[in-house]
C-alpha positions in Angstrom: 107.7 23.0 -3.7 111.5 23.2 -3.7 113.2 24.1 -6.8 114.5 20.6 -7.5 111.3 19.3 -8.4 110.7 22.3 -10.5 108.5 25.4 -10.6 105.1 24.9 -13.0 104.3 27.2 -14.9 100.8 29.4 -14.4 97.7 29.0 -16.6 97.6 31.2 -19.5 95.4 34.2 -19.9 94.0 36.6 -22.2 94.7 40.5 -21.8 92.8 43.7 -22.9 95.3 44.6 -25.9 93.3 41.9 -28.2 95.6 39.1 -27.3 92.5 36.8 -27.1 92.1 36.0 -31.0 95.9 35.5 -31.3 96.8 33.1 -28.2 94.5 30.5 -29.4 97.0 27.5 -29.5 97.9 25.2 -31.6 95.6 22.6 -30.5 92.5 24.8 -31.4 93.0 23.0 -35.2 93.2 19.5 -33.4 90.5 19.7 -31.2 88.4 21.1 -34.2 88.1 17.7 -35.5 87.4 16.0 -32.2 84.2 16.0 -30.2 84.2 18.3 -27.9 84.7 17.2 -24.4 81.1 17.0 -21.5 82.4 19.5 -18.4 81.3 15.7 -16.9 84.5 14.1 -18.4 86.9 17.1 -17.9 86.3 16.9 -14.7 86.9 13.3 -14.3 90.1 13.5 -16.5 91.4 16.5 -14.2 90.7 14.7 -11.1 91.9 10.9 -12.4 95.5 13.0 -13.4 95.7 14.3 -10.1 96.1 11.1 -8.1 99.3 9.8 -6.9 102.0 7.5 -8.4 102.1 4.3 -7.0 104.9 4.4 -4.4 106.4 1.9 -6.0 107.3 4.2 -9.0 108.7 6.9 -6.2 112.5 8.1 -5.8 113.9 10.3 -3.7 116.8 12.7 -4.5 118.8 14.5 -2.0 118.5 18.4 -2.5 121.2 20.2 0.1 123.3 18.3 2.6 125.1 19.7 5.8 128.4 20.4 5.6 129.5 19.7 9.1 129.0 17.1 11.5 127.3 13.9 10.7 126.4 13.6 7.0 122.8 14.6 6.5 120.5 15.5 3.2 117.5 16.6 2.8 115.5 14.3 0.5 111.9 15.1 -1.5 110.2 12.4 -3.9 110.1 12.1 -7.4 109.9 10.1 -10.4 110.9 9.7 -14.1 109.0 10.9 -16.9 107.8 7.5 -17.6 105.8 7.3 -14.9 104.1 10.8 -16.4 103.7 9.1 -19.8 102.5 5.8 -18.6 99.8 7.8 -16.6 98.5 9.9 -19.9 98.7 6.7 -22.1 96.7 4.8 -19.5 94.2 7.6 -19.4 94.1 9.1 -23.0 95.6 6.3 -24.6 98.6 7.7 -26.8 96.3 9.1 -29.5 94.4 11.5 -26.9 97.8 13.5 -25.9 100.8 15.2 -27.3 104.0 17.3 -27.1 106.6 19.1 -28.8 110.0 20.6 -27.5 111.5 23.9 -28.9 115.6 23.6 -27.2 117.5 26.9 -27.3 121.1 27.4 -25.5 122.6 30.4 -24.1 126.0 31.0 -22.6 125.3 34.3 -20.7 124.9 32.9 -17.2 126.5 33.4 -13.7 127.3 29.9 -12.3 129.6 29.7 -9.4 132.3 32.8 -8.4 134.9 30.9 -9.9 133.4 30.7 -13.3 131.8 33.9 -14.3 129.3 32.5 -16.9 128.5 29.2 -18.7 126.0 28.2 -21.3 122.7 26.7 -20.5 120.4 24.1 -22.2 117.1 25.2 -22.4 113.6 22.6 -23.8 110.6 24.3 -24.0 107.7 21.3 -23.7 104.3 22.2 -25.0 101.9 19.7 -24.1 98.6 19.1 -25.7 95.9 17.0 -24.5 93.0 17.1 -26.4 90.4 17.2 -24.5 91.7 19.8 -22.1 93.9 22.3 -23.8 97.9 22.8 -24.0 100.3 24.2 -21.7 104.0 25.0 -22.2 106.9 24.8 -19.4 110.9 24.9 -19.8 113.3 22.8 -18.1 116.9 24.3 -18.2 120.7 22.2 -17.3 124.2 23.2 -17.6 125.2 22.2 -20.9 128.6 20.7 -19.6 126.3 18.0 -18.5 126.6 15.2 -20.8 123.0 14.9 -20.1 121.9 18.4 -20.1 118.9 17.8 -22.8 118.0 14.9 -21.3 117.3 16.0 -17.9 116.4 19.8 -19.6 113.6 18.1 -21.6 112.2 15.5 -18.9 111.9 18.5 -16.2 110.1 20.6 -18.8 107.7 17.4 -19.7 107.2 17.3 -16.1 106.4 20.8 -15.6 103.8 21.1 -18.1 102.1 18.1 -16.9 101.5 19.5 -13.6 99.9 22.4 -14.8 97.5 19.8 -15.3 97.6 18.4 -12.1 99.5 15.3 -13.4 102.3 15.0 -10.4 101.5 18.2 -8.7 101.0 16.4 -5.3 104.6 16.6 -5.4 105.2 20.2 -5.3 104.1 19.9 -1.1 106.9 18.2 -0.3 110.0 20.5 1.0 112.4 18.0 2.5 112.8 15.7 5.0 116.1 15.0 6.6 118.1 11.6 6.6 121.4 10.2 7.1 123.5 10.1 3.9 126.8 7.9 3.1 129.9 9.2 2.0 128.5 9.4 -2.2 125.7 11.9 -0.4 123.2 9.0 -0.8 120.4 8.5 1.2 120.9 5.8 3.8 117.0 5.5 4.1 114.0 7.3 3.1 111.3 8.7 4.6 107.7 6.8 4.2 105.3 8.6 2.1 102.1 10.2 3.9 98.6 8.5 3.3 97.6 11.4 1.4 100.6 10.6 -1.3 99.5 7.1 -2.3 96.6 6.5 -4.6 94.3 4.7 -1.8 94.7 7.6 0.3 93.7 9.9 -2.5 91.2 8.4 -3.8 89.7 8.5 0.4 89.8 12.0 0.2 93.0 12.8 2.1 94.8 16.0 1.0 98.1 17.4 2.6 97.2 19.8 5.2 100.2 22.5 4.8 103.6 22.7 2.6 106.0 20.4 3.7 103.2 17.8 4.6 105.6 14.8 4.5 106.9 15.2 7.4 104.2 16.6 10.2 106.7 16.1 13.2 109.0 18.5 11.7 109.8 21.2 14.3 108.2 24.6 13.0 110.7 26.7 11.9 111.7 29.9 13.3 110.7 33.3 11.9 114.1 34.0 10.5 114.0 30.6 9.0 110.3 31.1 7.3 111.1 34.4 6.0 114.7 33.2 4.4 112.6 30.1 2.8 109.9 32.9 1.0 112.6 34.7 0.1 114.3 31.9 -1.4 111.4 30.5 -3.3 110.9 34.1 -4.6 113.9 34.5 -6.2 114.0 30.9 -7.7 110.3 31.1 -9.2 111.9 35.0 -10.8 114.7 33.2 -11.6 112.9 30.7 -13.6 110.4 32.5 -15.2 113.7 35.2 -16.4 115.1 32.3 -17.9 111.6 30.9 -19.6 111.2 34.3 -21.1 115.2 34.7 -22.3 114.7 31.7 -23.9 112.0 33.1 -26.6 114.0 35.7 -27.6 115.6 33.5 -30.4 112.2 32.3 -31.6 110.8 36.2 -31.3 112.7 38.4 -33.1 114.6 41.7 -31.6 111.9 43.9 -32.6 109.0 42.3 -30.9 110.7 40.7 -27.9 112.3 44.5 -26.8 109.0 45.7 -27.5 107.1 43.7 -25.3 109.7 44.5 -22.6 109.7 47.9 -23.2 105.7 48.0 -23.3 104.8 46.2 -20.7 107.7 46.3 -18.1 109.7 49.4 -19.0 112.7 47.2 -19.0 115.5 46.2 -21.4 116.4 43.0 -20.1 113.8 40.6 -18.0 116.3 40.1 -15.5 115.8 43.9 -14.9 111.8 43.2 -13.7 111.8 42.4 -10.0 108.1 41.7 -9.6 107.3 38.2 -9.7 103.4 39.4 -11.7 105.3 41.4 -14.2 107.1 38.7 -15.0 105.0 36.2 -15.6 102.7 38.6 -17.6 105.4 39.3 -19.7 105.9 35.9 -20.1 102.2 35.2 -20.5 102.5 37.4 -23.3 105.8 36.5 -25.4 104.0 33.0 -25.3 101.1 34.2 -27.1 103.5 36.0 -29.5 105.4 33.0 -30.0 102.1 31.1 -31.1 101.6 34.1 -33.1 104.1 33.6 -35.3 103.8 30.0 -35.3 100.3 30.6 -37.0 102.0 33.3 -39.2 104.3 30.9 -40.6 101.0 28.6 -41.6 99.6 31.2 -43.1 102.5 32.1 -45.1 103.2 28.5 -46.1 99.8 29.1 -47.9 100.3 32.4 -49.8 104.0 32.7 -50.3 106.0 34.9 -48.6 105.1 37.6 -51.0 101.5 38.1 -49.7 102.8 39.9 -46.8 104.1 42.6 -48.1 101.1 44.6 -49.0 100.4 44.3 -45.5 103.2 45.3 -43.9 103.3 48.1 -46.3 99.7 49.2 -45.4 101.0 49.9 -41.7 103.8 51.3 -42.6 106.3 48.5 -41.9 109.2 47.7 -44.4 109.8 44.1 -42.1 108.6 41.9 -39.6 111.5 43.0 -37.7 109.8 46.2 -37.0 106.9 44.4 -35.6 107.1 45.7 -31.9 103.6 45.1 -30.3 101.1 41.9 -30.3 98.6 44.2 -31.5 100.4 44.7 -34.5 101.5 40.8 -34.6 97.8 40.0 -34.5 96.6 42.3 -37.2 99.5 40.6 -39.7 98.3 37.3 -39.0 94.2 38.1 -39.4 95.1 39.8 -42.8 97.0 36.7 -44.5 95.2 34.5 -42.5 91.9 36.2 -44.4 94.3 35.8 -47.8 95.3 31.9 -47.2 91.4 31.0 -46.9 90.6 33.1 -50.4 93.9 30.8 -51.7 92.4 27.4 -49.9 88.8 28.1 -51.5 
């Protein structure tokens, strides 16, 4: 899928360095006290969230236009995040799901040749539906846009969704070409496939190939196909440097170098050119992230004072010299241990 629809994040995963204990999420604690969910009804959920909007929710932004010539721009479908919520409150009802944003900002990023750098909104959303799991995506805007956390946070609620299959259908379309008036609006829009509305779901129609929208697209040419992978390359490393930049704040020096260092011999993640490495290393500064998050629990239990026999019995004066998730996950087990002596 184009860019302008976003880029969804991967599942998560566990790794051989004893990450499994410590990325358990947040919603392990919530779905504790729930019944757990039949394979039956997962599977029902996952395939009820992947069925198309009703087209009468769909809107279709124009992506890239031509610059000489007749006016023409290339249009893909979307919708607003209503149409995400309204789907998950019709399902789950608004008891069975949640979310919670995490917004950072940074100013360290190249924008145009004119202007060197500019700051960046960033909303992290982590979405939790109960009966499945969680998953976490970011959304990012120029913060000269008076609604850069808007749009930041409604593209990051819409990328974590699809990593449920809520609106993923949408990630086939790559563009179709229209006429546009002088604003660059569309001047029509295409009509959706059969496969993109609900009734044509629901019949068992899937889009055969990327770009499924429009089947009487000429093919492109070799020059043009290889350009477009390129292209999508660099914009899914693009977004997955700037998901991982933005947990630096939340992580700490010590342990967000350290997992660089460790895992991609690199200083800076715009440094990693492999699109894997990347998303490992995010995959992992995720799971330190919820690290600390159950760190903090623990702490709000003992009082910061319980941990510093710990830190001292591995040779630590701080959690700033906390470098590695191996280390991260042996803190939190230890005053984790100490909070349920204090709870009993």
């Amino acid at each position: 899928m184009s860019p302008a629809n976003g880029h969804a994040d991967g599942s998560e995963s566990c790794h051989d360095i004893g990450a499994a204990q410590l990325v358990t999420t947040s919603v392990a604690s919530a779905r504790s006290a729930a019944p757990q969910c039949a394979p039956e009804r997962i599977k029902d959920l996952v395939a009820q969230l992947e069925i198309p909007f009703d087209p009468m929710v769909i809107e279709w932004r124009v992506t890239n236009t031509t610059k000489n010539g007749k006016p023409r721009g290339q249009v893909i479908p979307y919708t607003d995040q209503r149409a995400y919520t309204d789907r998950l409150n019709k399902l789950l009802t608004p008891a069975g799901w949640t979310r919670k944003y995490t917004v950072h900002t940074s100013a360290n990023f190249e924008r145009s040749k004119d202007q060197k750098t500019a700051a960046k909104v960033f909303v992290t959303c982590e979405l939790t539906i109960f009966d499945l799991g969680t998953h976490a995506a970011t959304g990012e805007e120029w913060a000269d846009d008076d609604n850069a956390g808007t749009s930041a946070e409604a593209q990051a609620f819409k990328r974590a969704c699809s990593c449920f299959g809520l609106g993923r259908y949408l990630y086939y379309f790559s563009g179709d070409w229209v006429d546009v008036d002088e604003r660059k609006r569309p001047k029509s829009i295409p009509r959706l496939p059969q496969w993109a509305t609900p009734a044509g779901w629901r019949q068992g129609q899937r889009p055969q190939r990327e770009g499924g929208a429009n089947q009487s697209r000429p093919e492109p040419t070799p020059n043009d196909a290889k350009r477009r992978q390129s292209q999508k390359g660099d914009d899914d490393a693009g977004a997955l440097v700037l998901a991982i930049e933005t947990l630096h704040g939340s992580l700490g020096n010590g342990i967000y170098r350290g997992l660089l260092k460790t895992i991609a011999r690199a200083w800076k993640a715009s440094q990693i050119q492999d699109i894997g490495l990347l998303q490992k290393v995010l995959t992992y500064m995720q799971a330190a992230e919820r690290g600390l998050r159950r760190l903090d629990d623990a702490v709000s239990l003992t009082g910061p004072e319980a941990i510093n026999p710990i830190l001292r019995s591995l040779k630590l004066r701080s959690l700033h010299q906390v470098d590695s998730l191996e280390t991260l996950k042996q803190i939190v087990l230890a005053l984790e241990e100490t909070a349920g002596r204090v709870k009993r």
